[in-house]
N, C-alpha and C positions, 0 to 999 in steps of 0.2 A: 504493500500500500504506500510505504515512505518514498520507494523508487516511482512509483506512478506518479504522485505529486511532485518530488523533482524533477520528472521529466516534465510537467507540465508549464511548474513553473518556467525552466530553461526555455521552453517553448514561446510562452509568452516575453522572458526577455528579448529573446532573439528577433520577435514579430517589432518591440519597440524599438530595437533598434536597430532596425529597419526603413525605418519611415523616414520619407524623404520632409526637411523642412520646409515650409508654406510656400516661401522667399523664392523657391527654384522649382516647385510643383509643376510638371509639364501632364496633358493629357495625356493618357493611355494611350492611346491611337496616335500620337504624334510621332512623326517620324525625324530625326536626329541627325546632325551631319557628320560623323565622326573626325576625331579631331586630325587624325592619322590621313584621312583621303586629301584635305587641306594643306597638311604639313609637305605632302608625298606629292603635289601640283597644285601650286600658291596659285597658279594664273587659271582655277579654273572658275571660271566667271558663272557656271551652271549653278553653284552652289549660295551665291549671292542670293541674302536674303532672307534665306533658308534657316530653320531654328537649330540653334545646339546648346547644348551644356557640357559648358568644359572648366575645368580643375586645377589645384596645384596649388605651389607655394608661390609666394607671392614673392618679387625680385625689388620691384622699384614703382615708384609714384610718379608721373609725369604730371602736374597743370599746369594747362596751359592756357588762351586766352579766354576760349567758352567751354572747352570740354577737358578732362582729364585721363589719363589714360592709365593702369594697371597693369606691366608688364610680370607672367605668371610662366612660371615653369609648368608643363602641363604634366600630369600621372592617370594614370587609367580611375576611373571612379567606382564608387563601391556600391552596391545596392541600394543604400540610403542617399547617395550622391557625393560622399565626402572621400577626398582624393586619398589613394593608395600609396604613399609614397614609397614602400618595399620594394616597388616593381617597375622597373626602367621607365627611361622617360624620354619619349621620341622628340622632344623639343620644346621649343617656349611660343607664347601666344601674347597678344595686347589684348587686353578688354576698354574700350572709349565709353566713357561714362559723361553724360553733360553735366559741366557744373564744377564745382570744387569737392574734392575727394585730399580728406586729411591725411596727409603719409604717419602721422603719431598714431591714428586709428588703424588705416590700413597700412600694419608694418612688414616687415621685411620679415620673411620666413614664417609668415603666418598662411594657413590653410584654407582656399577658398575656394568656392564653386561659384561660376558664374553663367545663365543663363539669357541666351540672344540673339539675336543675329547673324547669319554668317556677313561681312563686310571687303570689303577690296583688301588684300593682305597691304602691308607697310614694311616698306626698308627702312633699317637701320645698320648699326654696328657694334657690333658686340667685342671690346678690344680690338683690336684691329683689322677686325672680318667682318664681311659685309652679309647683315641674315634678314630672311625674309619672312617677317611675323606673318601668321593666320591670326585675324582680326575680327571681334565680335562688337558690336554692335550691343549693349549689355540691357536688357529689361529688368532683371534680379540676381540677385546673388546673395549667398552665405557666408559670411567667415566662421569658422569651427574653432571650438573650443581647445583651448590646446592642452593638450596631454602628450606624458612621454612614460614608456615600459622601464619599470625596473626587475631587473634579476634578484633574487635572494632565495638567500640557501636557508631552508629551515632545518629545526634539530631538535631531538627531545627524546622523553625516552617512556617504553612501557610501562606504569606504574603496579601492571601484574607479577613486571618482573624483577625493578627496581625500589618497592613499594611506592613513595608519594613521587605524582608526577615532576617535573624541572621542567621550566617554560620560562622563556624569556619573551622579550616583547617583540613580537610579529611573529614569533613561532607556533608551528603551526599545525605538527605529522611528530611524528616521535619513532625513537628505536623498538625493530622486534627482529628474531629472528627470520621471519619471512622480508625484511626488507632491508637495504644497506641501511639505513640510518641517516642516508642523509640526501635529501632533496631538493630539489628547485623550482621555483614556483616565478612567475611572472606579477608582478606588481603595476597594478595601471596608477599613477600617480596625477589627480589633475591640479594645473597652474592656475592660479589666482590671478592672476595678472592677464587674463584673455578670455572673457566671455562668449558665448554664442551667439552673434547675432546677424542678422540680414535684412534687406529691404528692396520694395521693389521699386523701380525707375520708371516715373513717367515722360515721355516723350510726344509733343508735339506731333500730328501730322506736318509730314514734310520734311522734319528733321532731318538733319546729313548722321550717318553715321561714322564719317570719318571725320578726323579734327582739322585738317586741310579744308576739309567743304562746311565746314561747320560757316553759317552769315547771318548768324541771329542770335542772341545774348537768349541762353537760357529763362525764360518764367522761375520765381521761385517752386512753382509747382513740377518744373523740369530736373529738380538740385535732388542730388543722392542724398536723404535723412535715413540714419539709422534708427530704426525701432528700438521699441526696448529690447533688453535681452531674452534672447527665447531660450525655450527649456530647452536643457543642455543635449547637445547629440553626440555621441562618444562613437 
């Protein structure tokens, strides 16, 4: 009966987190540009326009006159949308956001999904090579809560065989003959210092989506506001 309920429970943690945040909720039936088709032919013009949600750490902050722009290392995304960073990374991407976008908010190495647009790619250079961003055009996005895995070894011992248990603080398994004695366990630790949050972008009919075509001073109703912080997504 106790395994039934644990399994039930893991069930239901698994399902919450799961869920994709409000900020970057795409219909069911929408279809998606992958970030990879982009990367792999910058000048394919078919793709202009077209909706995606793409990912990653965040690199640098650009404002500029009327819009600002998000240069994001891109990572594959995860079921709930929050980027993978474990697993290679085909390249980097700009998000143009109209308006003023805080580099103290949105910092450097922090995690974000951003959904929008596909747009005309943009050169730049990246040290001293000349690269060719896949560009979004941005309606919403999320920044993730930052968290980082710690390793630790727990230890402790049978108190059938030692009489009174020995427990120190995070310990956690204990010695017996059926088991070495000493194990490893992953520790999810989360940072204070980096909330969850996102919002969505409104934009103008007519809008340019590049910051080159941009010929019209944002509406305060056009400027990126963060929401409050939403419940946390791990």
């Amino acid at each position: 009966m106790n395994r039934v309920l644990i399994i039930m429970f893991a069930g239901l943690l698994l399902s919450g987190c799961a869920s994709v945040p409000e900020q970057i909720k795409i219909p069911e039936n929408a279809v998606l540009v992958p970030f990879n088709q982009i990367i792999n032919n910058p000048e394919a013009v078919s793709a202009i326009g077209e909706k995606a949600r793409w990912g990653g750490r965040i690199v640098s902050v650009q404002n500029k006159q009327k819009v600002s722009e998000i240069e994001v290392i891109f990572f594959p995304e995860a079921s709930n949308g929050k980027p993978k960073t474990g697993e290679e990374s085909p390249g980097r991407f700009k998000a143009v956001v109209p308006g003023f976008v805080d580099p103290l908010v949105f910092e450097k190495d922090r995690l974000i999904t951003i959904v929008g647009e596909v747009a005309t790619s943009e050169t730049g250079i990246i040290g001293e090579q000349n690269y060719t961003y896949p560009t979004l055009s941005a309606v919403g996005y999320f920044m993730w809560q930052q968290t980082s895995d710690v390793q630790v070894q727990n230890i402790g011992y049978d108190p059938f065989l030692f009489g009174m248990p020995f427990h120190n603080r995070g310990w956690s398994t204990w010695y017996n003959p059926w088991h070495s004695g000493f194990h490893s366990s992953r520790v999810r630790v989360i940072r204070n210092n980096g909330h969850s949050q996102g919002s969505r972008v409104e934009r103008s009919r007519g809008s340019s989506s590049s910051s080159s075509n941009s010929n019209r001073q944002p509406s305060s109703a056009q400027r990126t506001t963060p929401s409050q912080p939403a419940t946390q997504q791990r």
